[in-house]
C-alpha positions in Angstrom: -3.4 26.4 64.1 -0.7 24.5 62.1 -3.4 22.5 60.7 -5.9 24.9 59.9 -2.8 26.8 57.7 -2.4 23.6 55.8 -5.7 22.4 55.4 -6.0 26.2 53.6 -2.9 26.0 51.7 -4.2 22.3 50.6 -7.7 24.3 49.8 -6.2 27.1 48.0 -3.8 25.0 46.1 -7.1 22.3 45.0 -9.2 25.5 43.7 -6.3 26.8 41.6 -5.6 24.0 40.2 -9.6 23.4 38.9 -9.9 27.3 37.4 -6.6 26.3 35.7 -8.2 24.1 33.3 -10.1 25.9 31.3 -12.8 23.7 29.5 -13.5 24.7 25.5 -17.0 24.0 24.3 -16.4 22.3 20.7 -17.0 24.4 18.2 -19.2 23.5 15.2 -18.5 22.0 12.1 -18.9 23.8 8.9 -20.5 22.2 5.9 -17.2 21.8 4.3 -15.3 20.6 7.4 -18.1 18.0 7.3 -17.9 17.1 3.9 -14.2 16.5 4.1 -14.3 14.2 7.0 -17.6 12.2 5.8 -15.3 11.7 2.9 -12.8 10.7 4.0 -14.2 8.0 6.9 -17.0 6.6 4.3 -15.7 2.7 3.5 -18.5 3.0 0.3 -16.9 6.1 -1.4 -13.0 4.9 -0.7 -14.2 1.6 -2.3 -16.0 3.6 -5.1 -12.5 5.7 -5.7 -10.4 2.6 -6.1 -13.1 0.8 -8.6 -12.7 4.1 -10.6 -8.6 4.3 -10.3 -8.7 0.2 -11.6 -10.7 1.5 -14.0 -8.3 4.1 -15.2 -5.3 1.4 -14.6 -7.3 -1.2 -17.3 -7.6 1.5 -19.7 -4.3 2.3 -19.9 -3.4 -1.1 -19.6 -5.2 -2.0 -22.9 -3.2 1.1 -24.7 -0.2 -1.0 -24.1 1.5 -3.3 -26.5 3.0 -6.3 -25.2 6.3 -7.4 -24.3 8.4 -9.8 -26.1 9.9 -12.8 -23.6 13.1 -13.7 -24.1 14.1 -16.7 -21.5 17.5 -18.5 -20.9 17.7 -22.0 -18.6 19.8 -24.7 -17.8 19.0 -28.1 -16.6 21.8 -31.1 -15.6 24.5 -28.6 -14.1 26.3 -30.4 -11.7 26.6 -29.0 -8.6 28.4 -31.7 -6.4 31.4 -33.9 -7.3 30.4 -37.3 -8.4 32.6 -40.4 -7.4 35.3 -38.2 -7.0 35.3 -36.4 -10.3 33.3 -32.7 -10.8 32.7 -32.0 -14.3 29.8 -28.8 -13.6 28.8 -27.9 -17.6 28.9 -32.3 -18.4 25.4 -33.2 -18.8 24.1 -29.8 -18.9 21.3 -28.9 -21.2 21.2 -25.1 -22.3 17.7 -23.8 -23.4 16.8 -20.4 -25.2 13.2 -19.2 -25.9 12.4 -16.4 -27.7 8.5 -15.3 -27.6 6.0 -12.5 -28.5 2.4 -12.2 -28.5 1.0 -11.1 -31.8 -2.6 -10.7 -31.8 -4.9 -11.1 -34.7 -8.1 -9.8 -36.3 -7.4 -6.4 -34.8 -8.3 -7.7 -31.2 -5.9 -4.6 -29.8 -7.6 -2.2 -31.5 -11.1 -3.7 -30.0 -10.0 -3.6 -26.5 -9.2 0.1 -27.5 
């Protein structure tokens, strides 16, 4: 009789346990839901968005007027002692450059 109990209890237990889970039919997709994913998964239109947003990025680009360059280097510093005697600024060489682009012929205003 023991057994019969828990082979019911095991029964029981089994059965409430599978109407627990309730299973939910997927609902449909509505043309804008579907839109919004097909647009957001398609590799073609992601690439087309970023060709356009370059696009944008050059345009603005050419609006832009350049930058002068102004650069500052050294060459012969010493950096260890040599035969027992560290002179660091000896030999040193100290360069300044000073450059900017100045276009001609109106090429700015043609990129424009």
């Amino acid at each position: 009789m023991r057994r019969l109990n828990w082979r019911l209890y095991i029964g029981l237990l089994f059965a409430a346990g599978c109407l627990a889970q309730t299973s939910t039919s997927p609902r449909a997709l509505t043309w804008q839901e579907t839109e919004e994913r097909f647009r957001a998964n398609n590799p073609t239109l992601l690439a087309g968005k970023a060709n356009i947003d370059e696009a944008r990025a050059d345009e603005i680009t050419a609006y832009l007027r350049p930058n002068p360059d102004f650069t500052f280097s050294t060459d012969g510093t010493q950096i260890a002692p040599y035969e027992g005697v560290w002179r660091p600024f000896a030999g040193t060489l100290f360069v300044t450059s000073f450059s900017y682009l100045h276009e001609r012929r109106h090429k700015r205003e043609l990129r424009l």
